[in-house]
N, C-alpha and C positions, 0 to 999 in steps of 0.2 A: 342774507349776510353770511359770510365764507366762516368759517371755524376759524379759531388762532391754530397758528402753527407753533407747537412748542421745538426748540434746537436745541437735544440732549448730546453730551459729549461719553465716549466710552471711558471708563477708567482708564488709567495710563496700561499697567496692566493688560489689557484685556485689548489697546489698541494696538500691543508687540503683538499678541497671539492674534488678530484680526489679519495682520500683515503677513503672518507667516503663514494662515491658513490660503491667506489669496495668493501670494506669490513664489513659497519652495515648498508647502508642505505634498500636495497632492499628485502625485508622479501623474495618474490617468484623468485628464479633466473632464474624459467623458461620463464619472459619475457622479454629477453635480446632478442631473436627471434624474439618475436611481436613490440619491439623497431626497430630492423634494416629493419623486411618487410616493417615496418609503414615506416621507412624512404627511402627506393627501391620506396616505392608505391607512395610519395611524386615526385621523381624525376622521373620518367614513367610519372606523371598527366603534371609536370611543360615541359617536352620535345612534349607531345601531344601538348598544347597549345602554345608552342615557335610555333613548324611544323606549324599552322596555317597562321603565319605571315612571316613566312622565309622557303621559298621553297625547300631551298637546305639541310634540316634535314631531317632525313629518321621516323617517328614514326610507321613504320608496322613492327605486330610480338610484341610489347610490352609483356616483361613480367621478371616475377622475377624467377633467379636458386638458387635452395640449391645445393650445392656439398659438398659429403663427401668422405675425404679419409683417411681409421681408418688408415692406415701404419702410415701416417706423423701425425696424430692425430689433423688432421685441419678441421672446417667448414666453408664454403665462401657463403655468400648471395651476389651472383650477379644480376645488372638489369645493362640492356641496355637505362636506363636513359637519363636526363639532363647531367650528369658528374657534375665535377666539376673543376675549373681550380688552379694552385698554392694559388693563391689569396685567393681563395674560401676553399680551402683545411685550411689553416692557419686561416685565419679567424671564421671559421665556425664549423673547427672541432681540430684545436691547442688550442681554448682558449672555457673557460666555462664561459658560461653568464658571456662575457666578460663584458657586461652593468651593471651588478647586483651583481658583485661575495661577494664584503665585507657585503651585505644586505644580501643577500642571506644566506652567513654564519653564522652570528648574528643570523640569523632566526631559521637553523637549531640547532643550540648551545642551542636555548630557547626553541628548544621543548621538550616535556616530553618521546617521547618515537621514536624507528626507524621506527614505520607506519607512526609519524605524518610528519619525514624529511622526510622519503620517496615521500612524496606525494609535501612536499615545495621543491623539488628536481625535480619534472614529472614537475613544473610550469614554470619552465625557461630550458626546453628543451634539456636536455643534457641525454636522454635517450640513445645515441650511445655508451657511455661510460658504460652504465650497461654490456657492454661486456666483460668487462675486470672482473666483478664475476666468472665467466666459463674460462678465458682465461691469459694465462702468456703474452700472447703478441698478438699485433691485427697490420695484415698489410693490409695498404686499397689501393687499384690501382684504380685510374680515370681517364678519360680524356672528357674533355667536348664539347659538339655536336657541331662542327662548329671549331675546332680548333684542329693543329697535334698534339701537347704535350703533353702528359700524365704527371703524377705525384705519384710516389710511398710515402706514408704516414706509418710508423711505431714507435710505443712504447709499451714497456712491462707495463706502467702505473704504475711509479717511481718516476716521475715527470719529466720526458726528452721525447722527441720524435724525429725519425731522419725524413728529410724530402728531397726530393731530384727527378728532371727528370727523364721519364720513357717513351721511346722509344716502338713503336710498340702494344701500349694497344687500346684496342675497345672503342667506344664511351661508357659512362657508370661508374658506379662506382661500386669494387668490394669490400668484407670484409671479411678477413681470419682471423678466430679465432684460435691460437693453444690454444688448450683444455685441460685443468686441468685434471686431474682424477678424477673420479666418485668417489663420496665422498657423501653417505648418511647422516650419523651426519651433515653435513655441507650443505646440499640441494641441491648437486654437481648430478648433473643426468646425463644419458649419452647421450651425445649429439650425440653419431657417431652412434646410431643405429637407422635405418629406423623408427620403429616404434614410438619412442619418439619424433621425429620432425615430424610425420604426428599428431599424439597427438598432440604437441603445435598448428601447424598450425592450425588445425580442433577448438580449443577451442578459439584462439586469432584473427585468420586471414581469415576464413571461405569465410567472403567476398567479403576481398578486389577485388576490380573490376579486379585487373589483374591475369592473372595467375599465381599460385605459382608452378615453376613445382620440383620436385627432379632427378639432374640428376643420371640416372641409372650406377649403378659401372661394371666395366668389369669383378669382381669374387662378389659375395657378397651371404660368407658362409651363414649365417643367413638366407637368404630368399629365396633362388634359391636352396636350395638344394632338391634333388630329393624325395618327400613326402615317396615313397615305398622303396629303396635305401640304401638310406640317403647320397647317393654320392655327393660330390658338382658339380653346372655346373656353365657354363659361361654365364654371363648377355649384351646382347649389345640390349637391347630394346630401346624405345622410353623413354624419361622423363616424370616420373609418375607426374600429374598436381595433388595439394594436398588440392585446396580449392573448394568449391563449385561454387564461384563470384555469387549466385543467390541472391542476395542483393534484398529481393522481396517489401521494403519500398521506395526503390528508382527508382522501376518501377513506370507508370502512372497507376491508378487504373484501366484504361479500356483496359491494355495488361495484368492485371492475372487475370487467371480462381477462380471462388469460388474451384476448386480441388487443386490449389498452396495455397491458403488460407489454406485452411481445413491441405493440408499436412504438412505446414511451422507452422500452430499453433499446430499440434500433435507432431512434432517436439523440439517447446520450453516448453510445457506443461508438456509432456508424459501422453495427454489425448488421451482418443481413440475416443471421440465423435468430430463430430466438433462443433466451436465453433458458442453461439448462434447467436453474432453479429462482424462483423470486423470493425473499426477504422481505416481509410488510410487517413492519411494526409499528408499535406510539408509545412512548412513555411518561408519564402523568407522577405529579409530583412536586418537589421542591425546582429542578430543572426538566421543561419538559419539552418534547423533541420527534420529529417523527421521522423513522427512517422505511425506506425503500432500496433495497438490495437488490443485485442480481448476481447471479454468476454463469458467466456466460459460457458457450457449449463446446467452444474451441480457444486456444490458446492463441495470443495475436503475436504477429511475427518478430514483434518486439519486447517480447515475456524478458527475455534474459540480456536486456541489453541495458548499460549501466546508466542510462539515459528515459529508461522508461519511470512513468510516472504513474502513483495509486490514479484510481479511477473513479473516487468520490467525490462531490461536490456538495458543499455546505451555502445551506441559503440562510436566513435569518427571516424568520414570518414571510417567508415565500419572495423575499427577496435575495437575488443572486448576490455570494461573495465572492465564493473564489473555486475555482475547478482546483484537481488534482491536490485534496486536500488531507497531506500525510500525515497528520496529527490523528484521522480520524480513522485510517485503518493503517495497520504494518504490514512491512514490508512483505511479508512471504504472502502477504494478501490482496498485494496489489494487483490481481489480475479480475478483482470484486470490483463492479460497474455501480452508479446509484447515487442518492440525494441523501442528504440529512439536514433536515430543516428543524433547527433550533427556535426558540422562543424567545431566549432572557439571555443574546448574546449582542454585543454590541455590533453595528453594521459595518461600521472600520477592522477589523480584526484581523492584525499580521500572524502569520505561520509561528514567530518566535513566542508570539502571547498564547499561540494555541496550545501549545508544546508544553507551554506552562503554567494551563491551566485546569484546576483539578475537575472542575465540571466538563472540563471536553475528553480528559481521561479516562473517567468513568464512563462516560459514554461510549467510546472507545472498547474499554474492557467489554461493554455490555452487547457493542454489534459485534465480537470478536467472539464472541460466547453464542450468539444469534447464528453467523455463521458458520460454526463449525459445529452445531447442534443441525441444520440444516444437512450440511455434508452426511452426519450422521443418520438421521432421518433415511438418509438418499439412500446409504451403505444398508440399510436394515428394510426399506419397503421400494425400493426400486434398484435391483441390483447395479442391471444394464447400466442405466444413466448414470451409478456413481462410477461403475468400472471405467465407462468413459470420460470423466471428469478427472477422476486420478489420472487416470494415461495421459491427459492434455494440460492437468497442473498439480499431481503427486512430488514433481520434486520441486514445486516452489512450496506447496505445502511444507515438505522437510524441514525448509529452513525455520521452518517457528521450532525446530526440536532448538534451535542453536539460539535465537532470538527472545521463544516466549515461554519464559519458565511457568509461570503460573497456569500456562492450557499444556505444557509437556505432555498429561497424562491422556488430555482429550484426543489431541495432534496423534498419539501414539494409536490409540484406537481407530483412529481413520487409516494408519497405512498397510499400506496393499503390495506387498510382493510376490516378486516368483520366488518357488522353492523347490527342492527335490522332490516334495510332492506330488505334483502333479506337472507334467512339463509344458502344459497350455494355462491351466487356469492361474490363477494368481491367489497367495493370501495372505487374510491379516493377523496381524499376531495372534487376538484373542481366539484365532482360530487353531494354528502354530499350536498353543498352549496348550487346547482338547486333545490335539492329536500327540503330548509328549508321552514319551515311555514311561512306565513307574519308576520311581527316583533318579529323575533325569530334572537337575537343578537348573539348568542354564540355556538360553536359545543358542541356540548354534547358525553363527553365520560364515559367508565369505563374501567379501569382495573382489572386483573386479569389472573390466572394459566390457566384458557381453557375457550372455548365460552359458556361451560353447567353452568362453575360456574358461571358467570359474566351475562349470559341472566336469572338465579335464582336467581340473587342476591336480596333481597328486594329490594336498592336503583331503582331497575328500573322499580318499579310497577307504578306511578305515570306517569311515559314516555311512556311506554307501553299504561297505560287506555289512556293518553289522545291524543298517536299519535306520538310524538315526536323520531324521530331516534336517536341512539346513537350508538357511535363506538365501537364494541368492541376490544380492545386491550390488548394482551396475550406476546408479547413479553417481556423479562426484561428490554430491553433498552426502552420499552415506558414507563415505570413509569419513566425515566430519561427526554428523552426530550422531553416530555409532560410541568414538568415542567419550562423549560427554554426557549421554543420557546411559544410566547406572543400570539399570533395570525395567523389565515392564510387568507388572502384576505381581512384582515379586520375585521372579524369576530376571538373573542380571545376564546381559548381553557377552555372547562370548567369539570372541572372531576363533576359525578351527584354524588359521595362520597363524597364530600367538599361543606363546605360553606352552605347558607342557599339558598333551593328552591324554588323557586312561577313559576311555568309555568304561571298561569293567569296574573300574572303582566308581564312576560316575553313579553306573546303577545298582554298586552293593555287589556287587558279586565278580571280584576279582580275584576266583579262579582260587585253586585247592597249593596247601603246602608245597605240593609239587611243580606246580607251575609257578609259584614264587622262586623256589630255588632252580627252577630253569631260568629264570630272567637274570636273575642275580650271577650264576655261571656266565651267561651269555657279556653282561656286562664286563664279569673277568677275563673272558676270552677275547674280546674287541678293545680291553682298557689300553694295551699297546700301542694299535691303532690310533685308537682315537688320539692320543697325544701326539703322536708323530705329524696327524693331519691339520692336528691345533696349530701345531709349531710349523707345517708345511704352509698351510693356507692362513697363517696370523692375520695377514692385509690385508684379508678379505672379511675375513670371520669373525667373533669373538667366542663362539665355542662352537665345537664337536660332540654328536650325541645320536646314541640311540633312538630310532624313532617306534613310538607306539599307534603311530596315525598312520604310516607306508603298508601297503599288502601287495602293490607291482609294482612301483616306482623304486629307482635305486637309493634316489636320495629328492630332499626337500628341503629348503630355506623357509626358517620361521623368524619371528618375532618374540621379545621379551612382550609378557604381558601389556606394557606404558609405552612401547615402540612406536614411532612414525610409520604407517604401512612406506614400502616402496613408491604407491601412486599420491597418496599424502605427501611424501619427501618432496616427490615431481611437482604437483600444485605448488607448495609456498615457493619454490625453488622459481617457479614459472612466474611466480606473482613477484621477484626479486627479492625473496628473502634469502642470506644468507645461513645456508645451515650446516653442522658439519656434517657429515657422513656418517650414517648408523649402520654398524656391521650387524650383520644376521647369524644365525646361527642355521650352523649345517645339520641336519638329520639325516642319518644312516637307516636304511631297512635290511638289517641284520640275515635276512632272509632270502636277498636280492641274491643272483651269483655272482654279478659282478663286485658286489660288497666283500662277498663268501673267499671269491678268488681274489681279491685285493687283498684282505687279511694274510692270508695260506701267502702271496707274496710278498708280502712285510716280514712276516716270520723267518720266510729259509731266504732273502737278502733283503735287510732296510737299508743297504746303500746304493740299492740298482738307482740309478738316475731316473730313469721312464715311470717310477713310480708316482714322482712327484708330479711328472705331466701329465699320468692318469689321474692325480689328485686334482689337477687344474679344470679336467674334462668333466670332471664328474660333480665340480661346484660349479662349472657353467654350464652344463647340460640343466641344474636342477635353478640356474639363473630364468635360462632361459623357459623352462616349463611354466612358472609364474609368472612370466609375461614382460620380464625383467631386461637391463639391456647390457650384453655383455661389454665388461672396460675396453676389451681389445680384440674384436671380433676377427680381424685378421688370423691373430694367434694363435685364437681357438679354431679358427677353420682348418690352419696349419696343420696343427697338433691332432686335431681328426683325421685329416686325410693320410697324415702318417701311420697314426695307429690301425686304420683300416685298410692300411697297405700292408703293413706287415702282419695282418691278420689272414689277408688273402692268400 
């Protein structure tokens, strides 16, 4: 005699949110698959750990079946699980966040678009139901470990479901989908054909720890058919297993080879090199998480292009959620390859919720501390490899000076420059530091386009004569966070283009009474000057001065301490920002002849005319030293070719 069939209705509630999960919520229907493995793989994990405590449950052979049968047009994700019982059945899969459903819905009603419900849908766990996208009716058979009773569960997902005993089923719970028809317009794929669920499998479920296997059909035209032939034959093989299970973040680091490394990172990459450093961690805890880093040994030809995207990928219990997942590392690190496989996240999870959520932030802070302890590591016992590493991503690293305040101080200890130190090797600050003069407070840098321009520049005659290192620095992002990062070990950052110079005061010893009132003279004897040149070159300039940084150059263009550099003005200028125009200031080397003999002609006539277009020659000359672009290059060509005519 048959069992009664009981015919339950959903709440009213609970049949809007039924509706909107089958028919706008889920942009990609192909994870209605990775929904029910994910839920097969849950009841496998929870019947291993019953077996622990309760002898008489059988946990050998776990694992999860696809069956397809195109006749009936059905697909059943079977595991020999937990099961579940009446109780369980009604509870857990009759009612949708039964705790939460009127919030829920409020919620979904207020969002802007069907990614954002989507994803306030993945949060209260009713991914079982994305089945019914692909499916006119879903019948599910359980029966749970330790008890005879089964339980057959059916509805077409209208808002009724029939539910009723079921005699003779295996321990386990099973899910038959009959399947819609393949319907492109509408994202409808085909589920009954072998290759498309090894596809899902392979993108979503690669690693769930258990087997995914497909069982093999007894005619299956499509794949069995004779390659020379084309006859069809009979299939009674073994069930083809369709995931990998090599989950290689969740092994202990000292059971894989650096060759599982090396293949697992060419793998998520699609590099061919391996990578220069790997990242294996686990974190255990209130939220716990295991990450697999790399960082890879060259720089991809799309590092700086505004369309590149981080390179981590976030699973949930080894099931896939979402590639290029930027909540989980920043930007100046997105050239770091790798998985992070969370525990206690939910399987729907939009980028917006990630972003704002404090467990994935912390995380976050914590591989970003992982990795650049790594770099570190590399910097102090492998030189090579880190000198390489910088040269191929040193100036995406930079950008965390501007980005990540809280590692500023880490970030700093990894950068690596040229300096006048040495004109091959490269170095890092805390190196810089060993090697400063006694009472020498400040680093001394310059920027600029290459190291030929910037080791020519005038500004570095003065540091050159008297000794003093300075960094050179060529990247664009160091005119940026040069100026916003204050200091390094104490010691504050000083561009030798800015601001006014004294090495001899710098290191205490500037120089006897006598050499005081030579300076001071020298200033009386040029004060003329310099005003005439103020008021000559006003357009250009905003002061005239003596310089303590020239020893062969005639003259130099500097900056106010808080100035825009030149190549700085260019950048925002380039990005379309309107800025006004920052005069510089002209420095004199009092010592120059042509300075010497400029003055001596000011004296016995300041009304010669020719003087003022030696004043024009001698601020575009020092335009141009700095790499600058003169206003009116015509004029200035002019104006030279005269003067060194009638010089001849």
């Amino acid at each position: 005699m048959a069992s009664p069939t009981e015919t339950l209705e959903f709440q009213a509630e609970t049949r809007q949110l039924l509706q909107l999960v089958i028919h706008s919520i889920y942009s990609n229907k192909d994870i209605f698959l990775r929904e029910l493995i994910s839920n097969a793989s849950d009841a496998l994990d929870k019947l291993r750990l019953e077996s622990l405590t309760h002898t008489g449950l059988d946990a050998s052979d776990l694992h999860i079946t696809l069956e397809v049968d195109k006749d009936a047009r059905t697909l059943t994700v079977r595991d020999n699980g937990i099961g579940m019982t009446r109780d369980d059945v009604v509870d857990l899969i009759g009612t949708i966040a039964k705790s939460g459903t009127a919030s829920l819905l409020a919620k979904i009603k207020e969002a802007k678009d069907a990614d954002a419900a989507q994803h306030l849908i993945g949060q209260f766990g009713v991914g079982f139901y994305s089945a019914f996208m692909v499916a006119d009716k879903v019948t599910l058979r359980t029966r749970r470990a330790g008890t005879e009773q089964g339980t057959l569960w059916e509805s077409d997902g209208e808002g009724t479901y029939t539910i009723q005993k079921a005699d003779g089923l295996p321990v386990g719970t099973s899910v038959t989908l009959h399947l819609k028809a393949e319907d492109d317009e509408d994202g409808l794929g085909d589920y009954l054909a072998r290759w498309k669920i090894r596809q899902i499998v392979k993108q979503y479920s690669d690693f769930i720890r258990w087997p995914i296997r497909m069982a093999a059909e007894p005619t299956d035209t499509a794949d069995t058919a004779d390659a020379d032939t084309g006859a069809e034959g009979e299939t009674a093989g073994e069930p083809e297993t369709l995931n990998s299970m090599k989950a290689l973040w969740a092994r202990p680091r000292s059971e894989v080879s650096e060759a599982e490394y090396s293949e697992f990172y060419q793998q998520i990459s699609h590099d061919w090199q391996p990578p220069a450093e790997t990242v294996h961690m686990r974190a255990e805890g209130t939220f716990e998480y295991e990450a697999l880093l790399f960082l890879p040994a060259r720089a991809p030809f799309d590092l700086f292009s505004r369309d590149t995207k981080p390179g981590v990928q976030l699973y949930v219990k080894r099931v896939f959620i979402m590639d290029d997942c930027d909540a989980l590392m920043p930007n100046y690190l997105r050239f770091v390859k790798g998985v992070v496989d969370a525990h206690d996240l939910s399987l729907n999870v939009s980028r917006e919720i990630l972003q704002h959520d404090r467990q994935i932030t912390a995380v976050c802070r914590r591989l970003v501390k992982k990795v650049l302890a790594a770099i570190k590591d590399m910097q102090a016992t492998r030189t090579d490899a880190y000198t390489k590493l910088w040269e191929q991503f040193g100036r995406v690293i930079k950008e965390g000076l501007l980005e990540d305040r809280d590692n500023t101080d880490a970030i700093l200890e990894l950068v690596s420059t040229a300096s006048t130190n040495d004109p091959e090797k490269a170095t890092t600050l805390r190196e810089y530091v060993t090697r400063m003069k006694d009472g020498q407070n400040a680093i001394y840098y310059l920027t600029g386009e290459n190291r030929a321009m910037v080791e020519n520049s005038p500004h570095m005659e003065a540091f050159t004569a008297k000794g003093y290192e300075v960094l050179i620095l060529t990247d664009p992002v160091d005119e940026v966070w040069t100026d916003q990062v204050p200091a390094f070990d104490g010691h504050r950052f000083q561009s030798i283009a800015k601001g006014q110079v004294d090495l001899d005061d710098d290191t205490g010893t500037d120089g006897s009474d006598e050499a005081k009132a030579e300076r001071a003279q020298r200033e009386q004897d040029y004060a003329s000057l310099l005003t005439w040149l103020q008021t000559t070159l006003a357009e250009q300039v905003k002061q005239v001065r003596l310089s303590t940084r020239l020893t062969a150059s005639a003259a130099c263009l500097v900056g106010d301490a808080h100035d825009l550099t030149p190549t700085l003005e260019k950048m925002y200028r380039a990005m379309g920002q309107d800025l006004p125009s920052v005069k510089r200031i002209l420095e004199l080397n009092p010592t120059h002849p042509l300075i010497t003999a400029l003055r001596q002609a000011h004296q016995a006539n300041a009304d010669d005319p020719a003087l003022a277009e030696i004043a024009e020659l001698v601020h575009g000359g020092a335009l141009l030293a700095e790499g600058g672009d003169l206003p009116d290059p015509a004029r200035f060509t002019r104006l030279l070719t005269e003067r060194l005519t009638k010089a001849l």
